[in-house]
N, C-alpha and C positions, 0 to 999 in steps of 0.2 A: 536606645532610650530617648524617647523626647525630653525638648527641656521644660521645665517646669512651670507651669503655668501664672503667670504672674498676672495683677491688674494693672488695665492700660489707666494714664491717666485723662482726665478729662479737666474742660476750664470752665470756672464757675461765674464767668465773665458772660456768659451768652445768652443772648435776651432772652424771654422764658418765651410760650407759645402763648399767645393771647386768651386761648382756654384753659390757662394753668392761674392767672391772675387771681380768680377766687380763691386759691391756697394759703395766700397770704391776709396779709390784714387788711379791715376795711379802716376809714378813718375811724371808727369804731372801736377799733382795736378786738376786732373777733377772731376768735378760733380758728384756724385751717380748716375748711371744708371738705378735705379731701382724706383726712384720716382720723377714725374712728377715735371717742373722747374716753371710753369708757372699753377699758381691758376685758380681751374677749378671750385670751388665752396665755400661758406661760411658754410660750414658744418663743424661739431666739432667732437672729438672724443669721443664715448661713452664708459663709464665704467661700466660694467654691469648693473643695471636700473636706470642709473641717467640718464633725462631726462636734454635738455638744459633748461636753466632759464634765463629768462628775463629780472631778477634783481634780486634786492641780499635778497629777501624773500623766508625763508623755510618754518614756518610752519606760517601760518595764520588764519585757518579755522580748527582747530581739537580740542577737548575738551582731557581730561585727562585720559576719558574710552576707548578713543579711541586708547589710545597706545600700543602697541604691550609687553603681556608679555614676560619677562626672560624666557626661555625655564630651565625644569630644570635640565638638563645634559649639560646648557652653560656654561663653567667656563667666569665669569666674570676677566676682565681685569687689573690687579691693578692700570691703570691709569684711576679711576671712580671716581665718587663722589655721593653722593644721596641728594640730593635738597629737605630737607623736610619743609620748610617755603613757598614753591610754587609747587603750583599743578597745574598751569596752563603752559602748553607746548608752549604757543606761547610766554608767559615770558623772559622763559628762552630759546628757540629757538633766541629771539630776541638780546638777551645777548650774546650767543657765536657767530652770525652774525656779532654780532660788534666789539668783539674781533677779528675776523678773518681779518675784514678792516681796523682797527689798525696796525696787524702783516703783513697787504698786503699779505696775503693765502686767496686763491682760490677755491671755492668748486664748487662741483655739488651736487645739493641736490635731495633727492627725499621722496618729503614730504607723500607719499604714507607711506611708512615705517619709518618715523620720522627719518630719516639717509643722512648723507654725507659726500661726499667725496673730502678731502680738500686736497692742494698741495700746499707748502712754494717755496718761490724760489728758494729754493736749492735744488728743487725736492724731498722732504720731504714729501712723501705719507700718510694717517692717515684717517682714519672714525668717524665718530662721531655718535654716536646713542642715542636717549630717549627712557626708559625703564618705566614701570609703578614697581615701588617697591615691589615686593612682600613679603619682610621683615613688613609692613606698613597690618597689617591685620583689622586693623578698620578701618570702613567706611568714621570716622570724619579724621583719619589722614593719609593725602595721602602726596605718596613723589615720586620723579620724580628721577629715575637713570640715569643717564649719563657716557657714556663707550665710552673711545676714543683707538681706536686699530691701529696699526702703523703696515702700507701694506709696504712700501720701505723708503729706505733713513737713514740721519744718524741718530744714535739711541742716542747722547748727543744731538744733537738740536731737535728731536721729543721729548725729556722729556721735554725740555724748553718749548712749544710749547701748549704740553700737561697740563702741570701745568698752562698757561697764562688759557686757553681753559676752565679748571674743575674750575680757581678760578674765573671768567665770571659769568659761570653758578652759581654759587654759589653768584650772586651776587654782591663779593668782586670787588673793584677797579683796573681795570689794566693797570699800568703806562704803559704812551707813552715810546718806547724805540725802537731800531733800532731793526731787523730783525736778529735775528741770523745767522751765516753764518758759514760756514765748517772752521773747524781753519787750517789755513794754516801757509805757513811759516813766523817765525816771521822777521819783518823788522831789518835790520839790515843797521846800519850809515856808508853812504860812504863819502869817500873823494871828496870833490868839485874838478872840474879839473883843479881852478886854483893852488890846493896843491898837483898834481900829480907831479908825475919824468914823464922824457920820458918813463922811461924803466915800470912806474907804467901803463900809458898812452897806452902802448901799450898791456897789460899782460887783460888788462881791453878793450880791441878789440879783442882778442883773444879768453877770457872767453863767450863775447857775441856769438861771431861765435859759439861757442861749444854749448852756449844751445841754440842755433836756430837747427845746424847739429841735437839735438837730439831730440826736437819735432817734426823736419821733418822725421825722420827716423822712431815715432811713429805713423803720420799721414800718412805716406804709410804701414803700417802693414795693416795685415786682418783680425787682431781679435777684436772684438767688445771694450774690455777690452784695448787695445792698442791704438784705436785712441780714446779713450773716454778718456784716460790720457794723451795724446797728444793736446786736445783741453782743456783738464782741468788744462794744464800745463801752455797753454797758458793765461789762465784767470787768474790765479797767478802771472804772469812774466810779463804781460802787464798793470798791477795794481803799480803804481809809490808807494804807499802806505807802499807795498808788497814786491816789488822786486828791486834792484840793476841793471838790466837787461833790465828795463821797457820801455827808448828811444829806444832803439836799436831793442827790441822784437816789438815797436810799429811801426816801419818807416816800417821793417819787413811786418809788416799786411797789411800797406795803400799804400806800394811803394814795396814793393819786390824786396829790396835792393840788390846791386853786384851780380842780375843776378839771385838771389834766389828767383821765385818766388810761393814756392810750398805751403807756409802758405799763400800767399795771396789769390793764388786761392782758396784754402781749406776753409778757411772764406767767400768767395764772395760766390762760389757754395753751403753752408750751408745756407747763408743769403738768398740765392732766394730760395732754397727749404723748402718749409714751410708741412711737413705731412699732418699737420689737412686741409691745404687748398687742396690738392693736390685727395682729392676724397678717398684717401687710410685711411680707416681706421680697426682696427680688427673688430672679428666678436660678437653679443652679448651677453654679459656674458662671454665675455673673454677679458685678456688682450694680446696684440700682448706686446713682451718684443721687442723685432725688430723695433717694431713702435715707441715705450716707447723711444728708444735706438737714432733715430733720430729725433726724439720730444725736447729732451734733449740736440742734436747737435745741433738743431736751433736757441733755448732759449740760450744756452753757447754764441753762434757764436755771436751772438746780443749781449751779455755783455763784451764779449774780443773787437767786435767793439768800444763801449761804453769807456773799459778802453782805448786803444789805443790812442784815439781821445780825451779823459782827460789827456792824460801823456804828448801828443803832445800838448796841448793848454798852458798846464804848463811851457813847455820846452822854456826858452827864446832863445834859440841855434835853434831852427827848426821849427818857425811860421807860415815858408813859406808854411811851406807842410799842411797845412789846410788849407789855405787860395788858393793854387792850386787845391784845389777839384772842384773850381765852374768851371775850364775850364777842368772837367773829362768829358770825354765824358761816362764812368763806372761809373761814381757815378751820373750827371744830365742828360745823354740821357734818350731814350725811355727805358724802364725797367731796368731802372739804378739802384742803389743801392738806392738810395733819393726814388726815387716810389716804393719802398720796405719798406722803411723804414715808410713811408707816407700810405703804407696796413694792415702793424703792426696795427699803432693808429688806423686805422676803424674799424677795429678786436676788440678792446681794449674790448667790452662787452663776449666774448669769450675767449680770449687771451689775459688776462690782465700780466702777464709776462712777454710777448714778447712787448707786447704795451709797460710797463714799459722800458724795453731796447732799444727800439726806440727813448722813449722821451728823455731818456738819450744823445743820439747819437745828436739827433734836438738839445737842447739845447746846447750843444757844439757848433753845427756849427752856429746856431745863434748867439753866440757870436763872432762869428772868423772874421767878416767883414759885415761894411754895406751892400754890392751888394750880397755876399750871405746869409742874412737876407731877402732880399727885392726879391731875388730868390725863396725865400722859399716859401714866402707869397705869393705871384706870384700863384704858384699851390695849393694852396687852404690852405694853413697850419695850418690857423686859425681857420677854424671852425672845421677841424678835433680835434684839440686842446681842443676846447670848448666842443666835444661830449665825449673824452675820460676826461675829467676832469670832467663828472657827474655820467661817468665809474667808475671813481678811488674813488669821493666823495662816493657811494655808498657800494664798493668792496676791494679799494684797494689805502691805503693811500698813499704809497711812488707814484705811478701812479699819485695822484692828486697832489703832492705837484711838481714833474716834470712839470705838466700842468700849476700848476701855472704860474710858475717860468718863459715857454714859453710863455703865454699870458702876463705874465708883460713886458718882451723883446719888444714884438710885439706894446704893446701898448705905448712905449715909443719912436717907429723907427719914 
């Protein structure tokens, strides 16, 4: 038996080809030229033999002889464990599935070869495979290995991850807990503006202009590496939580304040290009890093929406500017940002990530005003709602707990 085929990594440091330039933005702040704006199909993207799944069942149907031995020139993983109290695969298949819905990670399975392949939202890549033990040389005692191997992403939150995953399997209890996330910068306490100086007041206008000038300077670069720290900059900065910067980075996003409007487009053109909808996907048994690369601008663009639109709901200084969305003709026309966001949740069985960061966005604006509550609803909101909350029940917890929260809304207007 070969060993199992894993993705090489690649680095995202390498200058692009000179005829790839137009994929990114112009000072303009335009669209990506190179993938399709307007969803052509409900196709996903495959990872080498993982098939799409239906629901969140991997293995159901396979007995214990059925598993595929350790090859023996595979060096094993040190993030394993060997399950020797259960020899039945569908067990403990059933056990890290519901770990996975827990942590709100994502898999493709492909219960042919007892393996799959999961994705955290922080784009946190990892496999997971069941192994028949060949330590275990008696007939009466069988033990089931389990080998979780880490393809991308950070390597503190894939142990966390890891550890939640091997101690599933193994049975053990695994406390609810929020999702781990990249640690970024720590919050640091500002002064409220009613205890500013002028002269503080103003040095605190100035600071904002400088890191807006400097994510926009990264989101017109043409290195892959460059704008992918220019929208990840913006996911930190637009997070009230997170950042000191957060009003300003947010009005930023949704208004393209004093004329600057090159992060707003750069957000709107990410939001409408969706890869996996788009027909484009690589070829099989490979990974397109390229593809990976605006897979990961989509999912961002959706959670920097998400924070903007919390920072702004917070903001007792700037109500207005959510509560003006329902007269956007860019957020409620024909293929507005709302009917985008309203494609995400149908996707939710596919693309529970991005469904996730849709409901987020919904739920803000549901709270921002009756008429655009009763907008929402208007275009179906509710039963999208209700599909993606049997999504999330099944796959991916923070997903249903968003669903909730918008069908309580709803059912109170």
């Amino acid at each position: 038996m070969t060993k199992p085929k894993h993705l090489s990594p690649t680095f995202s440091h390498a200058i692009i080809d000179p005829s790839l330039i137009n994929v990114f933005l112009t000072s303009k702040g335009s669209v990506p030229s190179m993938i399709c704006t307007t969803p052509t199909s409900n196709t996903t993207i495959s990872l080498g033999d993982f098939p799409e799944q239906p629901n969140n069942i991997w293995i159901n149907e396979i007995d214990y002889d059925a598993l595929p031995e350790v090859p023996i020139f595979f060096p094993i993983q040190r993030t394993s464990t060997i399950v020797d109290d259960c020899s039945d695969p569908c067990t403990i298949a059933n056990r890290i599935t519901d770990c996975l819905q827990k942590l709100s990670i994502t898999a493709e399975c492909n219960p042919n070869e007892a393996s799959l392949l999961a994705e955290a939202l922080d784009h946190t890549m990892f496999y997971v495979r069941l192994f028949k033990n060949r330590l275990m040389s008696s007939s009466s005692s069988k033990g089931i290995l389990v080998e979780v191997q880490r393809v991308t992403g950070d390597s503190f939150n894939y142990v966390k991850y890891a550890r939640a995953v091997l101690a599933a399997a193994r049975g053990e209890v695994v406390e609810d807990r929020e999702v781990p996330i990249p640690n970024y910068i720590p919050t640091i306490p500002m002064l409220s503006p009613s205890c500013r100086t002028d002269i503080e007041c103003r040095e605190a206008v100035e600071s904002d202009k400088e890191y807006i000038l400097h994510v926009e300077e990264l989101l017109k670069n043409y290195r892959l590496d460059a704008v992918l720290l220019g929208i990840e900059s913006l996911l930190v900065l637009s997070d009230g939580e997170k950042s000191q910067v957060s009003s300003a980075v947010a009005e930023a996003i949704l208004r393209g304040d004093h004329g600057r409007s090159i992060i707003k487009n750069f957000i709107n053109g990410c939001i409408h290009t969706s890869p996996r909808m788009s027909g484009s996907s690589p070829e099989e048994n490979t990974v397109d890093y390229e593809f990976r690369h605006y897979e990961n601008m989509h999912n961002t663009a959706l959670a920097v929406l998400a924070n903007a639109l919390r920072t702004l709901s917070a903001d007792v200084v700037a109500p207005e500017i959510i509560c003006s969305l329902l007269h956007s003709e860019e957020w409620m026309g024909q293929s507005g940002i709302i009917d985008a966001l309203l494609s995400e949740l149908s996707h939710a069985e596919h693309q529970s990530h991005n469904a996730y960061h849709a409901a987020r966005c919904l739920n803000i604006l549901l709270d921002s005003s009756f008429e655009m509550r009763k907008a929402l609803m208007e275009r179906g909101l509710s039963g999208v709602m209700q599909v993606s909350q049997q999504v999330g029940q099944r796959k991916h917890l923070l997903l249903a707990q968003e669903c909730d929260a918008a069908l309580a809304a709803m059912a109170g207007a």
